[in-house]
TORSEZA-164573 format. One record per residue (C-alpha): x, y, z; residue in three letters. Coordinates in steps of 0.5 Angstrom, whole numbers. Layout:
BEGIN
<rec><x>X</x><y>Y</y><z>Z</z><residuo>ALA</residuo></rec>
...
***
This chain:
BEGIN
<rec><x>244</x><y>174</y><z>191</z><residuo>UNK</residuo></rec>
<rec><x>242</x><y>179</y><z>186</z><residuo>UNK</residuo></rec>
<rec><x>236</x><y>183</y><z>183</z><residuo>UNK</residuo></rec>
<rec><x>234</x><y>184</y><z>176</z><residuo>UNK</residuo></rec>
<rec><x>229</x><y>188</y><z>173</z><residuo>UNK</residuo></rec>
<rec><x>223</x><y>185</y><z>170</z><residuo>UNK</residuo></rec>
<rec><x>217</x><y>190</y><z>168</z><residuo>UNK</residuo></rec>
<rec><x>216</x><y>197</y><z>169</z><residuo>UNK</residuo></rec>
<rec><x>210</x><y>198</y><z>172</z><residuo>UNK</residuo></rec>
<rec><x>209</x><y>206</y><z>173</z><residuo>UNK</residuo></rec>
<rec><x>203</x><y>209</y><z>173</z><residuo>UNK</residuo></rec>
<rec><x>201</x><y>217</y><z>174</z><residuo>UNK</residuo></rec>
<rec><x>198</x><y>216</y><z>181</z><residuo>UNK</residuo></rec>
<rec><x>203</x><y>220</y><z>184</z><residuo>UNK</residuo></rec>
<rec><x>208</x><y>217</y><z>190</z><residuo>UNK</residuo></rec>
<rec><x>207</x><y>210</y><z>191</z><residuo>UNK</residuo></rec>
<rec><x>207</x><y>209</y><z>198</z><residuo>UNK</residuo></rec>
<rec><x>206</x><y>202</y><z>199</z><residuo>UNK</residuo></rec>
<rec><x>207</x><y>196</y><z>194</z><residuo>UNK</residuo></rec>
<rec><x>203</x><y>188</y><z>197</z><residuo>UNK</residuo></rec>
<rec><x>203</x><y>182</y><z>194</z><residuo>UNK</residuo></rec>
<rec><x>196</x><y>178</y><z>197</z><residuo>UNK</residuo></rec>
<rec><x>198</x><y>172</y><z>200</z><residuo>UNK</residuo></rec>
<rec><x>196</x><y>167</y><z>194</z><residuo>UNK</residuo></rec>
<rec><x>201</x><y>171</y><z>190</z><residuo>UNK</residuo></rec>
<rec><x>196</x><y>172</y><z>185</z><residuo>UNK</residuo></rec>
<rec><x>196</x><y>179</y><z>185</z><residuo>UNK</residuo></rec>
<rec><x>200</x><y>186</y><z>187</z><residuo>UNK</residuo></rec>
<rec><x>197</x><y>192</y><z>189</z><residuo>UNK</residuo></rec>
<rec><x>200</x><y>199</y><z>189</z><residuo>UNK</residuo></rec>
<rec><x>197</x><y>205</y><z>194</z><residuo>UNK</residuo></rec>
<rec><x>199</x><y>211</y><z>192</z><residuo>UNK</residuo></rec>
<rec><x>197</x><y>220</y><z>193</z><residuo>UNK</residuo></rec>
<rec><x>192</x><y>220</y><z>188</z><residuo>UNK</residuo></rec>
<rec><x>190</x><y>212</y><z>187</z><residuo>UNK</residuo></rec>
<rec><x>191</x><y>205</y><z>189</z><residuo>UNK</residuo></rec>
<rec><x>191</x><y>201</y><z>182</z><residuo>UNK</residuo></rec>
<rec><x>191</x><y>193</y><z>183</z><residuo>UNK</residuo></rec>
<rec><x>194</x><y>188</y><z>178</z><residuo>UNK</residuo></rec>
<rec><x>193</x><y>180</y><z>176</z><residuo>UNK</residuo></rec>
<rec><x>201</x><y>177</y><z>177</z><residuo>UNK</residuo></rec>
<rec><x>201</x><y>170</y><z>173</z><residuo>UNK</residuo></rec>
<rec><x>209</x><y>169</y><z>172</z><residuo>UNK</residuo></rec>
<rec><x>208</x><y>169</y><z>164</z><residuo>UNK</residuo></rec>
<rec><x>208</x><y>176</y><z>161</z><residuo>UNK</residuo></rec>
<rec><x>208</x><y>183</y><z>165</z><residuo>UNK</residuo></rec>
<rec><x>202</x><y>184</y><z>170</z><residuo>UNK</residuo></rec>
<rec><x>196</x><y>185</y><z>168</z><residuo>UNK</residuo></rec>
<rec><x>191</x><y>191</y><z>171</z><residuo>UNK</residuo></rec>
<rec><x>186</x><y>189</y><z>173</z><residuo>UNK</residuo></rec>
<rec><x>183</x><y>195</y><z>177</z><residuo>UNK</residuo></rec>
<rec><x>184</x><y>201</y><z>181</z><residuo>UNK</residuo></rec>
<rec><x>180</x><y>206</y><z>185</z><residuo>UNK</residuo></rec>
<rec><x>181</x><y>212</y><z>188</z><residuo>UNK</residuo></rec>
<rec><x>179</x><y>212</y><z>196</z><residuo>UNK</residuo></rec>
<rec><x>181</x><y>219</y><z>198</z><residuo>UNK</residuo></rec>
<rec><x>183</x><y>226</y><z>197</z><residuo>UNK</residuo></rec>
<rec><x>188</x><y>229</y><z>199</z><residuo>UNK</residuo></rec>
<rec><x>197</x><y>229</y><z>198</z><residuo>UNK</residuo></rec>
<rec><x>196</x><y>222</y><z>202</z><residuo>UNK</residuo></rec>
<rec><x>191</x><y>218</y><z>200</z><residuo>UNK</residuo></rec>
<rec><x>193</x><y>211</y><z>200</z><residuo>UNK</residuo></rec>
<rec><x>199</x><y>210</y><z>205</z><residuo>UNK</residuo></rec>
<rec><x>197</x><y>203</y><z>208</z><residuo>UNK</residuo></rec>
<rec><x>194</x><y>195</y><z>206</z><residuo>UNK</residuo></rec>
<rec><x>193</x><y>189</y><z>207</z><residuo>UNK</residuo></rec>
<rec><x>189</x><y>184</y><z>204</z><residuo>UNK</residuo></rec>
<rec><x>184</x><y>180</y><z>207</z><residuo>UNK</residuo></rec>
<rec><x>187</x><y>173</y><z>209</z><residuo>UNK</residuo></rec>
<rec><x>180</x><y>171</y><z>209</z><residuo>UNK</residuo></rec>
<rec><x>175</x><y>174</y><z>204</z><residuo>UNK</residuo></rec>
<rec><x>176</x><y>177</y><z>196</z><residuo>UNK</residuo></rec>
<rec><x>177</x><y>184</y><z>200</z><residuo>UNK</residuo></rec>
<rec><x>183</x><y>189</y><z>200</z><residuo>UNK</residuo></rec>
<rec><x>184</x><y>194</y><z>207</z><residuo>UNK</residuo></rec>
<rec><x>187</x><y>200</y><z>206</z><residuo>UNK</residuo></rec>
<rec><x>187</x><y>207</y><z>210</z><residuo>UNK</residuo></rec>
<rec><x>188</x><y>213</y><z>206</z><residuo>UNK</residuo></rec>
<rec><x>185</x><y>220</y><z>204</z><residuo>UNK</residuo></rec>
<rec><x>184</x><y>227</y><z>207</z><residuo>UNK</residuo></rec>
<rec><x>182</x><y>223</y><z>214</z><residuo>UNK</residuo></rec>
<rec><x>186</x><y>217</y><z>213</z><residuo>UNK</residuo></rec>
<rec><x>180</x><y>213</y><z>215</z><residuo>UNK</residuo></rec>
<rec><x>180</x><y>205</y><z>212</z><residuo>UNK</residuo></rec>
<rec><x>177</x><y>203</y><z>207</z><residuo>UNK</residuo></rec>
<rec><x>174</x><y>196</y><z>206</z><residuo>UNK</residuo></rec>
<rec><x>175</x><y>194</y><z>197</z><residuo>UNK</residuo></rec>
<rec><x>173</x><y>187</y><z>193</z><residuo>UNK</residuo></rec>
<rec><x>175</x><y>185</y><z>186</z><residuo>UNK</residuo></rec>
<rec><x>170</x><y>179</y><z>187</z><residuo>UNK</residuo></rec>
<rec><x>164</x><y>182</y><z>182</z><residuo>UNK</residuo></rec>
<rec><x>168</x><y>184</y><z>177</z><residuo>UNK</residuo></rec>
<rec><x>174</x><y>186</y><z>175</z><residuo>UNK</residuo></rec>
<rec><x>175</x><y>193</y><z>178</z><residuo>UNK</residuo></rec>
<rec><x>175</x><y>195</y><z>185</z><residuo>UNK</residuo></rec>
<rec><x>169</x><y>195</y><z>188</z><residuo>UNK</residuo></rec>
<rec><x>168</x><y>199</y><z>196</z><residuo>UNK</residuo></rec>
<rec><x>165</x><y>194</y><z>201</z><residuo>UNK</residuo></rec>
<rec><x>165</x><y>200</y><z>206</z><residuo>UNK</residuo></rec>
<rec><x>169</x><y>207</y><z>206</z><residuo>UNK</residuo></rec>
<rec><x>168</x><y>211</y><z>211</z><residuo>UNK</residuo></rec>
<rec><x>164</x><y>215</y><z>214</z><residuo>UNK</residuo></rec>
<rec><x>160</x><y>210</y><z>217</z><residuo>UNK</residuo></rec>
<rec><x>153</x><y>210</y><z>220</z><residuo>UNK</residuo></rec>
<rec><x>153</x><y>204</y><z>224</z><residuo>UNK</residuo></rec>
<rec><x>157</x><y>205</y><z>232</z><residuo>UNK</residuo></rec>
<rec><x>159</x><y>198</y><z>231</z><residuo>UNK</residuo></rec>
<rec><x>164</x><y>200</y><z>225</z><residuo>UNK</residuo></rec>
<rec><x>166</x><y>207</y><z>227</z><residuo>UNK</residuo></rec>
<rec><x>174</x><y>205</y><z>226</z><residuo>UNK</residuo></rec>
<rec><x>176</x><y>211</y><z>223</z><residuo>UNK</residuo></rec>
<rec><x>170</x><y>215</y><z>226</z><residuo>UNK</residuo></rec>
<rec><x>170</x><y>220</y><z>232</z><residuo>UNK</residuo></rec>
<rec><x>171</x><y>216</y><z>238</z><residuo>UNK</residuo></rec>
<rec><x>178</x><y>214</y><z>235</z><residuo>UNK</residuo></rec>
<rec><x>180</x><y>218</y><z>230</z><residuo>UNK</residuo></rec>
<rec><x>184</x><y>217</y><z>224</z><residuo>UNK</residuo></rec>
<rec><x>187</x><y>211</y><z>222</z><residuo>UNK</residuo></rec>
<rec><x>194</x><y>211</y><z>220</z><residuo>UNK</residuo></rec>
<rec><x>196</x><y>205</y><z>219</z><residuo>UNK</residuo></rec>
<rec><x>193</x><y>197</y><z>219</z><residuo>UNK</residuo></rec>
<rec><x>195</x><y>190</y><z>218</z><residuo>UNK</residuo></rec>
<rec><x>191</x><y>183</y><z>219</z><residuo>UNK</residuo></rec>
<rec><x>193</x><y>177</y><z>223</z><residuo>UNK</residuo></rec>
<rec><x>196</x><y>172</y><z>218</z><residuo>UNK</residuo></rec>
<rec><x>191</x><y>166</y><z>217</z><residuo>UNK</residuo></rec>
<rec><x>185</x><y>170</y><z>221</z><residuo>UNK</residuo></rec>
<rec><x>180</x><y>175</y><z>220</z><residuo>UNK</residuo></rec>
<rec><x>182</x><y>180</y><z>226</z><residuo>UNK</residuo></rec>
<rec><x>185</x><y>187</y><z>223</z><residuo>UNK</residuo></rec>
<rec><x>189</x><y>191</y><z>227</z><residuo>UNK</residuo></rec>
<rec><x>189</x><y>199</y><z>226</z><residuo>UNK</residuo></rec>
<rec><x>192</x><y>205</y><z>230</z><residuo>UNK</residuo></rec>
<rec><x>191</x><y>212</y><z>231</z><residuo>UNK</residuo></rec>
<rec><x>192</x><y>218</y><z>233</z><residuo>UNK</residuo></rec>
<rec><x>191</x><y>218</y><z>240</z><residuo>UNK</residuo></rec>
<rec><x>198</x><y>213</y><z>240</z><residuo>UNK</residuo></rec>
<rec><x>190</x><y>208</y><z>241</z><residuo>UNK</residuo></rec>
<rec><x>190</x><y>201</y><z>237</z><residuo>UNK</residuo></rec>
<rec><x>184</x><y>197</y><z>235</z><residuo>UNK</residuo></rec>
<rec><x>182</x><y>190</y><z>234</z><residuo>UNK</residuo></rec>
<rec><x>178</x><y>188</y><z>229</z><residuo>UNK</residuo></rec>
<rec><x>173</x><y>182</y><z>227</z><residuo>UNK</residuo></rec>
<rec><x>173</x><y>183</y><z>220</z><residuo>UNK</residuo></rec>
<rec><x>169</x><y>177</y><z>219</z><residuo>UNK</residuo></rec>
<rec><x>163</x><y>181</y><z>215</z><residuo>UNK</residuo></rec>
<rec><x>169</x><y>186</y><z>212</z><residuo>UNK</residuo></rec>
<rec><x>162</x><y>192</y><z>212</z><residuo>UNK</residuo></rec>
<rec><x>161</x><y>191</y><z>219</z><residuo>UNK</residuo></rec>
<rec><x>167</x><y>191</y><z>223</z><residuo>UNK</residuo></rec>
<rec><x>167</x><y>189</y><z>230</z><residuo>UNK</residuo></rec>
<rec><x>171</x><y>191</y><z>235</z><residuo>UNK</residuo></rec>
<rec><x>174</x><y>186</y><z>239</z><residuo>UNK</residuo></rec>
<rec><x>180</x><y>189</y><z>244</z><residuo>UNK</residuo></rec>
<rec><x>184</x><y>195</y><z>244</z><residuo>UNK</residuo></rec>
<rec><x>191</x><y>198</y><z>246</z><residuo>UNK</residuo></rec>
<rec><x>195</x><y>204</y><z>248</z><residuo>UNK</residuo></rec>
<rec><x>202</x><y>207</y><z>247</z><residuo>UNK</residuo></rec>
<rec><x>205</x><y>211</y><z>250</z><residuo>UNK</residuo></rec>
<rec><x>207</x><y>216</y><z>244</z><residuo>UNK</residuo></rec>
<rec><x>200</x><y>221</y><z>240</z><residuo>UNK</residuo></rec>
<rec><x>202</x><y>218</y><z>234</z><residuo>UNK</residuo></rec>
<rec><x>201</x><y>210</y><z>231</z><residuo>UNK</residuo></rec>
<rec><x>206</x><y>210</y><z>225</z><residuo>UNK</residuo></rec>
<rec><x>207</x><y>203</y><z>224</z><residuo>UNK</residuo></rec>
<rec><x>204</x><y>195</y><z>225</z><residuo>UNK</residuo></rec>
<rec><x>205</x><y>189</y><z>224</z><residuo>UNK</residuo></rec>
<rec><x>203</x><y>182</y><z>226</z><residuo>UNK</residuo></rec>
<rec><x>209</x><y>176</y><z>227</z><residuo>UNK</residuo></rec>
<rec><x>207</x><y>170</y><z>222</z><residuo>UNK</residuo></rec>
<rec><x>205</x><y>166</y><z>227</z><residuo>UNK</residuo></rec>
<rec><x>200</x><y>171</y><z>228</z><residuo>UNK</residuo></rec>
<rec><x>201</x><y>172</y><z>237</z><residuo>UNK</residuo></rec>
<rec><x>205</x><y>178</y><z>237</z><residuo>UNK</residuo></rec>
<rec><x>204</x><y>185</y><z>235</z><residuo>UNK</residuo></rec>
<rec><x>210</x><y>190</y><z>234</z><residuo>UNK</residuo></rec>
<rec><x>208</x><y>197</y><z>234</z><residuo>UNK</residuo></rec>
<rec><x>211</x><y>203</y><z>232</z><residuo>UNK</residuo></rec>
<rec><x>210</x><y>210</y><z>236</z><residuo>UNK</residuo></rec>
<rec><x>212</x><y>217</y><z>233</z><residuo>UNK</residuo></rec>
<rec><x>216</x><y>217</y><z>240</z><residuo>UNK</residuo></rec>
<rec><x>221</x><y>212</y><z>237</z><residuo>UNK</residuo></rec>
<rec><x>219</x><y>206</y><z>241</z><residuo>UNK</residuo></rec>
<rec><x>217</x><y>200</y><z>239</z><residuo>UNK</residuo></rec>
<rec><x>212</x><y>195</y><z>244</z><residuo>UNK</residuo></rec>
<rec><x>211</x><y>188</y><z>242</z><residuo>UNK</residuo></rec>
<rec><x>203</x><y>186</y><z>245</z><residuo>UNK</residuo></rec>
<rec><x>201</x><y>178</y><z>246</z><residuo>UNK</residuo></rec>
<rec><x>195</x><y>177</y><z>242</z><residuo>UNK</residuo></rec>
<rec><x>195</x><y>170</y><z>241</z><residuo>UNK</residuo></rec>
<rec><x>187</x><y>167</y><z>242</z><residuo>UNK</residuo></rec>
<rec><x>187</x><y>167</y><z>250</z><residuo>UNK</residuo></rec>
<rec><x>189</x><y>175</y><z>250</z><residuo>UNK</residuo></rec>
<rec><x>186</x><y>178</y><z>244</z><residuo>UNK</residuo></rec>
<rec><x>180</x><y>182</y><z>247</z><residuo>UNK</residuo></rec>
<rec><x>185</x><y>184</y><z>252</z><residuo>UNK</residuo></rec>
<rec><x>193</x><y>184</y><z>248</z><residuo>UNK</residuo></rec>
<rec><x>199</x><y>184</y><z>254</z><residuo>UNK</residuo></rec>
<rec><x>204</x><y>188</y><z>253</z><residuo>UNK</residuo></rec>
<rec><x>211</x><y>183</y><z>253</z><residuo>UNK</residuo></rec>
<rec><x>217</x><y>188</y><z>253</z><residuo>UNK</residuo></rec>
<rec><x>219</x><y>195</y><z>249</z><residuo>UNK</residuo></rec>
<rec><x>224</x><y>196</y><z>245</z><residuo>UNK</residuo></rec>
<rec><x>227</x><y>203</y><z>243</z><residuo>UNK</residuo></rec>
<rec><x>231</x><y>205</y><z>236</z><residuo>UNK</residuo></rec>
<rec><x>228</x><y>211</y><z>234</z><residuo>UNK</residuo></rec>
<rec><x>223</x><y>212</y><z>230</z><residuo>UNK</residuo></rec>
<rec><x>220</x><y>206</y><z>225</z><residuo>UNK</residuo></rec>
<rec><x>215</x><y>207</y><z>218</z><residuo>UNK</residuo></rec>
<rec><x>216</x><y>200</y><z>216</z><residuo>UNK</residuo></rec>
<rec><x>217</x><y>194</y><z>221</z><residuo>UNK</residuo></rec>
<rec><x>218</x><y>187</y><z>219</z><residuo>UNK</residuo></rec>
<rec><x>218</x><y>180</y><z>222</z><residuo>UNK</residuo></rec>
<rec><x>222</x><y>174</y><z>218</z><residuo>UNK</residuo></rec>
<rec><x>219</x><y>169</y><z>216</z><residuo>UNK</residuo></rec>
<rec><x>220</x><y>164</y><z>223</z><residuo>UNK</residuo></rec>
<rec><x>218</x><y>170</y><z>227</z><residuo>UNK</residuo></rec>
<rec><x>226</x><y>170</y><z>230</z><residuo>UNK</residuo></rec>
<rec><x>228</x><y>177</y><z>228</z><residuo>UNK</residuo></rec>
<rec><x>224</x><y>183</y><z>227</z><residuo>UNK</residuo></rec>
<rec><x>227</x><y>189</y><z>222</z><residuo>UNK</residuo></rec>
<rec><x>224</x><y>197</y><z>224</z><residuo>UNK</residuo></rec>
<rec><x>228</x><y>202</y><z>219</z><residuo>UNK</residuo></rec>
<rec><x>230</x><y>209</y><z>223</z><residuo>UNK</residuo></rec>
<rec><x>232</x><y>215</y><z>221</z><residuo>UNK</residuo></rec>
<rec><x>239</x><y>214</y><z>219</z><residuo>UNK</residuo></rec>
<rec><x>240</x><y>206</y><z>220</z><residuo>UNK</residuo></rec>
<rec><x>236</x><y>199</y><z>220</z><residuo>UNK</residuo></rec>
<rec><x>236</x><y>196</y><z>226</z><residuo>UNK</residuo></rec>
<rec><x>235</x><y>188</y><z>227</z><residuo>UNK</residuo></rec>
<rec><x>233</x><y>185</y><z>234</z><residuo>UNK</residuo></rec>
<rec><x>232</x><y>178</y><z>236</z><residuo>UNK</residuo></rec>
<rec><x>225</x><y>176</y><z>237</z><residuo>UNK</residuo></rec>
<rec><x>226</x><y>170</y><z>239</z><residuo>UNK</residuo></rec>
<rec><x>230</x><y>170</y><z>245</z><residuo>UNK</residuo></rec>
<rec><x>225</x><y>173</y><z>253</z><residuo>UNK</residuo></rec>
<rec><x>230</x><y>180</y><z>253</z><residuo>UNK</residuo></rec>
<rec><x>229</x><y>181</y><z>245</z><residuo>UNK</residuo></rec>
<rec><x>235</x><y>186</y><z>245</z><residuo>UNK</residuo></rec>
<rec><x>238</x><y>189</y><z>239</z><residuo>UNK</residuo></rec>
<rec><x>243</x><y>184</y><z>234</z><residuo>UNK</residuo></rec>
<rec><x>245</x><y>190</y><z>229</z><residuo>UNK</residuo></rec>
<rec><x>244</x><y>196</y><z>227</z><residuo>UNK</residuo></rec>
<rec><x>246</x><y>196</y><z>219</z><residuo>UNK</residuo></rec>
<rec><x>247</x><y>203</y><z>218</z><residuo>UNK</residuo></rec>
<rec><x>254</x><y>201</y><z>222</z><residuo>UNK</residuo></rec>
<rec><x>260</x><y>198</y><z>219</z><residuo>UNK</residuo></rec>
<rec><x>265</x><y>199</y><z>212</z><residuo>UNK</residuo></rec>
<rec><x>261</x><y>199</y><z>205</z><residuo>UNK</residuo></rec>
<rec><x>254</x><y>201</y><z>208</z><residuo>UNK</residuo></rec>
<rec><x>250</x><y>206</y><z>203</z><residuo>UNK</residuo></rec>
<rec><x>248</x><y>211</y><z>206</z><residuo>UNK</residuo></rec>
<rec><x>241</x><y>214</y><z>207</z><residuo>UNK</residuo></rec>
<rec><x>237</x><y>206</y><z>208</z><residuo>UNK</residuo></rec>
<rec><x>232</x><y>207</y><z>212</z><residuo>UNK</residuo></rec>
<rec><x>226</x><y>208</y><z>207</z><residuo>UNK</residuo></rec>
<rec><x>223</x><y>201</y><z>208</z><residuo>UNK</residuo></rec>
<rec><x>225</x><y>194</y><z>209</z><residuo>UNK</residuo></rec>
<rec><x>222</x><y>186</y><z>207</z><residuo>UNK</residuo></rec>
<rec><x>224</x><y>180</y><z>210</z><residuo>UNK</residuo></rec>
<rec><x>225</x><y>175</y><z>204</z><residuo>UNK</residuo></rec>
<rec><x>220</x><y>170</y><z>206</z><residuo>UNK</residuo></rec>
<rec><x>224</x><y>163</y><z>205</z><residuo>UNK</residuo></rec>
<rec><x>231</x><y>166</y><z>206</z><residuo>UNK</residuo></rec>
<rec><x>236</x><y>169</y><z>210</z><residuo>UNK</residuo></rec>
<rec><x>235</x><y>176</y><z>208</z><residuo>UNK</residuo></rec>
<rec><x>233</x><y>182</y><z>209</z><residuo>UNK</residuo></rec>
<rec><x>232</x><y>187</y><z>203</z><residuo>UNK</residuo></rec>
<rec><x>232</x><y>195</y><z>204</z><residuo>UNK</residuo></rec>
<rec><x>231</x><y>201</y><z>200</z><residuo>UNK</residuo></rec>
<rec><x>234</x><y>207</y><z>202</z><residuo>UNK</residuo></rec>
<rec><x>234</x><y>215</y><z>199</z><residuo>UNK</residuo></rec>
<rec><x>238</x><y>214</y><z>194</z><residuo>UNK</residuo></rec>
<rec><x>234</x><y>209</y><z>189</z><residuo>UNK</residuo></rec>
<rec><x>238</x><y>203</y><z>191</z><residuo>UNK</residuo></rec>
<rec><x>236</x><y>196</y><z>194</z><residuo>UNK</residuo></rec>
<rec><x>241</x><y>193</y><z>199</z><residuo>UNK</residuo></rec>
<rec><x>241</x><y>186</y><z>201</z><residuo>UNK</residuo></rec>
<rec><x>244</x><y>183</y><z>207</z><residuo>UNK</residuo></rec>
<rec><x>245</x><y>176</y><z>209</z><residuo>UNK</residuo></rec>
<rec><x>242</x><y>175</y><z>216</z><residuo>UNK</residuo></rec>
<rec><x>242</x><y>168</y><z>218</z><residuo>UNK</residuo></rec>
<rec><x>245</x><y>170</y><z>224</z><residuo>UNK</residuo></rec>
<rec><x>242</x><y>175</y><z>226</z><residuo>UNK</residuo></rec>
<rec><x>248</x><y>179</y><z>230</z><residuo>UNK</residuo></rec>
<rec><x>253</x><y>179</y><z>224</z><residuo>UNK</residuo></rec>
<rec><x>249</x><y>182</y><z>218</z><residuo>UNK</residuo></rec>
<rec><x>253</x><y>182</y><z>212</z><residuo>UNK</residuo></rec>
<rec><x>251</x><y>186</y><z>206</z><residuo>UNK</residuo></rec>
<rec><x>251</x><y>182</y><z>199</z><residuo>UNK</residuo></rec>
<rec><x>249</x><y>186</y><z>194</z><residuo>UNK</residuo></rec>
<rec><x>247</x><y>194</y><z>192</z><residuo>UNK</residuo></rec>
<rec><x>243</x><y>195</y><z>186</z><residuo>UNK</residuo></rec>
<rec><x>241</x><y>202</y><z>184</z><residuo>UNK</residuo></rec>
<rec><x>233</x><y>202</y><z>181</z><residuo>UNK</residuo></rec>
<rec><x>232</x><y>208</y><z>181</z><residuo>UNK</residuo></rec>
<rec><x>234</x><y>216</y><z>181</z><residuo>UNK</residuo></rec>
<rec><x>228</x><y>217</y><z>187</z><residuo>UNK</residuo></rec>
<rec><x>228</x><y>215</y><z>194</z><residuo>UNK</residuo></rec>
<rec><x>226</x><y>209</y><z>195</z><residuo>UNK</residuo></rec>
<rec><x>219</x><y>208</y><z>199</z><residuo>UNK</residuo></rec>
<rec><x>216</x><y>201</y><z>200</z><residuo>UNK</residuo></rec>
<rec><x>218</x><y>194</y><z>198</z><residuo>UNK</residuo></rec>
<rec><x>215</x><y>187</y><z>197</z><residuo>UNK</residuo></rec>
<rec><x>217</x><y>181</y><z>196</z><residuo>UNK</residuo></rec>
<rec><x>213</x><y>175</y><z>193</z><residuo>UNK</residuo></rec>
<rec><x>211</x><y>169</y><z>196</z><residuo>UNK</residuo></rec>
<rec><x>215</x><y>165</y><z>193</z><residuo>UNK</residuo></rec>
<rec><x>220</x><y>169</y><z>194</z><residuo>UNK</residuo></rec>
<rec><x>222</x><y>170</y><z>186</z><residuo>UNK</residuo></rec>
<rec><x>219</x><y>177</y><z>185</z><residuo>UNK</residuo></rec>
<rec><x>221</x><y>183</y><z>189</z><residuo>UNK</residuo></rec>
<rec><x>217</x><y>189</y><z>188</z><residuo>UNK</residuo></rec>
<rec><x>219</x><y>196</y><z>189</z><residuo>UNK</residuo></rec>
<rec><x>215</x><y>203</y><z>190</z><residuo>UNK</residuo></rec>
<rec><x>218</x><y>210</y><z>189</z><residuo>UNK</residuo></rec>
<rec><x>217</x><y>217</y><z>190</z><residuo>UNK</residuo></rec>
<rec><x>215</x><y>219</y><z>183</z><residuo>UNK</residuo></rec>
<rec><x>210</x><y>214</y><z>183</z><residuo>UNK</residuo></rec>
<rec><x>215</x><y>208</y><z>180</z><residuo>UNK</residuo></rec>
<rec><x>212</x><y>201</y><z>181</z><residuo>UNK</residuo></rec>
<rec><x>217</x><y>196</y><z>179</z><residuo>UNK</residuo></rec>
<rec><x>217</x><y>189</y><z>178</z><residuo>UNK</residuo></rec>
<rec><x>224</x><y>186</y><z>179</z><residuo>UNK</residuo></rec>
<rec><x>227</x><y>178</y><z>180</z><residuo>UNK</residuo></rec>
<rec><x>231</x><y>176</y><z>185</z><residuo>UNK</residuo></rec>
<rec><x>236</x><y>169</y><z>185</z><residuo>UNK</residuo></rec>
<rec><x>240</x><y>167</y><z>190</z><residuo>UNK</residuo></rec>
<rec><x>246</x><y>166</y><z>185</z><residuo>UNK</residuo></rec>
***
């Protein structure tokens, strides 16, 4: 397995903080300190812009998105008070606000008073529910079904006073959360529980920016401070498979962000010296590193494959956005 690089697509934005493909693979985003900017990804010839939109003010105006799986609508939290946002491309080429905080209507106070800021967000694959943590260790279940007028749905809450990371499995009936404690809760909310999530078991590792699920939902990825951990999902206890930061030839410093392949056993990391390790994973206990490619000389800081699996997107500090190929052999 290796990766080459395509297309350089750096902008002057400052820190890119995430990089996310919609659901089609049509299109690419990258959120960073000083705007987030969008481009059309049609496979033939580089990227082409196709909007971007400033959201915030502050040194980290867009840290978190997710595309609607839905409707024409980008989420994305972000700026002096980290609220979310709501954005649509479906009138023009630009991004054009459907709702941005402060909101006037109680029904939509995702990100006002009574709960405080959003520090990170994420869809329910398939649906239009969106999940956003806050603060207060406080999650809230969303129906975005009319993106300008949110509706709560149900809510949770962790034990730590920070949120730093979310993220739904595929089949869309598990949420992980990451709290500023170093644990991460595993939540049902499938339909039968949506209004009133169940907590399944609690996993601990150190605390996680980035989690991921493989594709069949069997493994859940999380970095942490010094290392990678792998658990297995799949099974009731869901106990620690692996820890990649352990073992011979391991790079060092490659905990800043992580993405499952979405068809393969692979697991990509980027870490703090610009450089992109691959590990093989089919079976989950025995991770075996492939491949290090250095990408850049700045650290690492989001990562993001296509949906077709060919095309991996890496983000960095310096405001690097860099399409790179991906090929088994």
């Amino acid at each position: 397995m290796i990766i080459d690089l395509l297309h350089d697509l750096r902008t002057r934005n400052g820190r890119t903080s995430i990089v996310l493909f919609d659901p089609a693979g049509g299109l690419l985003v990258a959120g960073a300190s000083k705007a987030m900017t969008m481009w059309t990804v049609t496979g033939e010839g580089p990227p082409a812009p196709r909007g971007s939109a400033r959201p915030g003010r502050g040194p980290r105006s867009v840290t978190t998105a997710g595309f609607h799986p839905l409707s024409p609508v980008l989420a994305t939290n972000g700026g002096r008070d980290s609220v979310a946002s709501f954005w649509s491309w479906e009138d023009g080429p630009g991004l054009t606000p459907v709702f941005v905080h402060p909101w006037s209507d109680k029904r939509a106070a995702m990100a006002a008073g009574q709960v405080g800021a959003a520090f990170g967000l994420a869809f329910r694959p398939g649906t239009a529910t969106l999940a956003t943590g806050h603060i207060q260790g406080a999650v809230r279940l969303w129906d975005v079904r009319e993106p300008g007028r949110p509706y709560r749905l149900g809510s949770l809450k962790v034990r730590a006073a920070y949120v730093d990371a979310l993220t739904f499995s595929p089949g869309g009936s598990t949420l992980a959360v990451a709290d500023h404690a170093g644990n991460v809760d595993l939540w049902d909310v499938s339909a039968r529980s949506a209004s009133a999530p169940v907590p399944v078991m609690t996993l601990t590792g150190g605390r996680a920016s980035y989690l991921s699920f493989s594709p069949d939902g069997g493994m859940l990825a999380a970095n942490t401070p010094f290392s990678v951990a792998l658990w297995d999902t799949g099974e009731l206890s869901a106990r620690p498979a692996a820890n990649l930061a352990r073992g011979p030839g391991v790079p060092t410093g490659l905990a800043r962000a992580v993405a499952f392949h979405p068809r393969l056993p692979v697991l990509a990391c980027g870490d703090a010296q610009g450089a992109v390790s691959l590990w093989e994973v089919s079976e989950v206990r025995r991770p075996r590193l492939v491949s290090v490619t250095p990408v850049h000389h700045r650290p690492i800081t989001t990562l993001s494959f296509h949906p077709s699996g060919t095309l991996l997107a890496v983000g960095a500090r310096d405001g690097l956005t860099a399409l790179w190929t991906f090929a088994e052999s």
